[in-house]
C-alpha positions in Angstrom: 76.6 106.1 108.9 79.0 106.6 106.2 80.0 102.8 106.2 76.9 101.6 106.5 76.2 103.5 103.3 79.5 102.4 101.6 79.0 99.0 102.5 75.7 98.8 101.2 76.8 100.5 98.0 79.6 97.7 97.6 76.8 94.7 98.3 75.1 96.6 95.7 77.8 96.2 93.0 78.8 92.6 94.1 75.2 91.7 93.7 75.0 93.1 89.9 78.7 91.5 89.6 77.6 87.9 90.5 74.5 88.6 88.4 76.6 89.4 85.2 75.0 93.0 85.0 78.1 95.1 86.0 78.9 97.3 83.0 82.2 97.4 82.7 84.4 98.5 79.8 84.0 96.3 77.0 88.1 94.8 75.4 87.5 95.9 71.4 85.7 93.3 69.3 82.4 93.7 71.8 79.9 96.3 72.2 76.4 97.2 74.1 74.0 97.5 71.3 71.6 100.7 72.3 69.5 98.4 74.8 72.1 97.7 77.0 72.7 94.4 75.6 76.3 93.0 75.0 77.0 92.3 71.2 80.4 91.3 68.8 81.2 94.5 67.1 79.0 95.0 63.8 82.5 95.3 62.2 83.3 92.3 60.4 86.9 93.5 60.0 87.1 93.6 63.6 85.5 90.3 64.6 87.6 88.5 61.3 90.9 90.2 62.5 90.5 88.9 66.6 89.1 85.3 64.8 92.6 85.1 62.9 94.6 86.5 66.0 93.2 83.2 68.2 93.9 80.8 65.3 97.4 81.9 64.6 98.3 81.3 68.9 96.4 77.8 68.7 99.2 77.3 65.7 102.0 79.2 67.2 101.7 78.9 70.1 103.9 82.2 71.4 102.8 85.5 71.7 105.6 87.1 70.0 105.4 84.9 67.0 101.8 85.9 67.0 102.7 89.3 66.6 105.5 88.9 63.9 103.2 87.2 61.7 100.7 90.1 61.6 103.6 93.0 61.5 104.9 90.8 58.3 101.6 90.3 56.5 100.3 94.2 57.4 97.7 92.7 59.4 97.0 95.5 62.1 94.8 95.1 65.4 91.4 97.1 66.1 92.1 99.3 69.0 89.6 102.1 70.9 90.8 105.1 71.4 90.2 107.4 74.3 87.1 109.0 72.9 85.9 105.2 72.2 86.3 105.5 67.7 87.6 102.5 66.1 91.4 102.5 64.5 94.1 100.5 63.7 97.2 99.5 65.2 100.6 97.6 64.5 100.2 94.7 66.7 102.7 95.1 70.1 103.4 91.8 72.2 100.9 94.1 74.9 97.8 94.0 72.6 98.3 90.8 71.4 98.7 88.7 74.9 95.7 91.4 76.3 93.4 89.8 73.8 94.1 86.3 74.5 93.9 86.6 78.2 90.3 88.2 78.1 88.0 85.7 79.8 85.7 88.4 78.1 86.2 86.6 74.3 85.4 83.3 76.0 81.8 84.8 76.7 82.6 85.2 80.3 82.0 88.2 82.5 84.5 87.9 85.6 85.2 90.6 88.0 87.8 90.7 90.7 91.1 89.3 88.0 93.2 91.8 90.0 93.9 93.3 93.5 95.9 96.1 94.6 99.6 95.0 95.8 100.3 95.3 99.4 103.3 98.1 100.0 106.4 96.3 101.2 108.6 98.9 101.3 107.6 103.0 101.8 107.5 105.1 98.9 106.1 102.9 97.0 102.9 103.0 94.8 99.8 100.5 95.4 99.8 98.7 92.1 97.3 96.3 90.5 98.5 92.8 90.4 96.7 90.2 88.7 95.1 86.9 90.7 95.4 83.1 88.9 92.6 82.0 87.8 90.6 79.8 90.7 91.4 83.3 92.8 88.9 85.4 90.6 86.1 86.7 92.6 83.2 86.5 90.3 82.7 84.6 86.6 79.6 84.3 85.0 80.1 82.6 82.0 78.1 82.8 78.8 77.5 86.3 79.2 78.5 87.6 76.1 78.7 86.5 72.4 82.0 84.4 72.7 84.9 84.4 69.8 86.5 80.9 71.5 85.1 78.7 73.8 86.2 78.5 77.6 88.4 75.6 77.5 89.9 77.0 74.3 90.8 80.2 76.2 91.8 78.1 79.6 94.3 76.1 77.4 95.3 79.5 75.8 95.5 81.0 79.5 98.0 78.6 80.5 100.4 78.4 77.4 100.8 82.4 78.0 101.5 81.5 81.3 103.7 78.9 80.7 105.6 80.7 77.6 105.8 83.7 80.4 107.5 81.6 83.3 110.5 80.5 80.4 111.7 83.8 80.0 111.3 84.5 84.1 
């Protein structure tokens, strides 16, 4: 009985999934307004400050240069933390590339952009590894209020990607 339950619970959430309705955690620059509805953060600061981070890769074009820039200028990133309040942060290589590889500012909900690594060896930890791009289970695109457009963020997808394979 218990996996009949289970999987009915899973075809549950794969059904709200495909649907765009799963609510998952928002990446910072997006909020659900009090109706449930999915909205760019009221912040101007915040929506001006991810706006300026996408322009300065399309000019770039590197991640680390990205992050140089605003370290220079002062220029720090909006960041949650854990009890979900708004502050600033000097910009890290991390937060930087997490923002430009979030289908999420493209307006796309997607679900299944990771899967649990199979243990080769004992003593090892299960650890989330994350799937290319045609692998991803579920995208719904124009979900949410989108900062780029999808083939802006597919062309920034794969010059992360490819700036990541140099240094591999």
């Amino acid at each position: 009985e218990l996996h009949t339950i289970r999987s009915r619970l899973t075809a549950g959430l794969l059904a709200k999934a495909e649907r765009g309705d799963l609510a998952l955690s928002l990446p910072i620059g997006l909020v659900r307004d009090p109706s449930g509805v999915v909205v760019k953060d009221p912040d101007m600061a915040v929506q001006e400050r991810l706006e300026l981070v996408f322009e300065m890769f399309l000019k770039f074009r590197t991640v680390a240069k990205v992050m140089r820039v605003l370290n220079e200028r002062g220029l720090d990133l909006p960041r949650r933390d854990r009890h979900g309040d708004l502050r600033w942060a000097r910009a890290t290589l991390a937060a930087v590339s997490t923002i430009l590889r979030n289908p999420a500012y493209a307006g796309a909900f997607v679900y299944g952009r990771t899967r649990m690594r199979t243990l080769e060896c004992e003593g090892r930890a299960p650890a989330k590894v994350a799937r290319p791009i045609e692998e991803w289970r579920i995208v719904v695109k124009d979900r949410y209020p989108p900062y780029i457009d999808w083939p802006t963020y597919e062309k920034i997808r794969d010059i992360v990607r490819d700036n990541r394979a140099e240094y591999m």
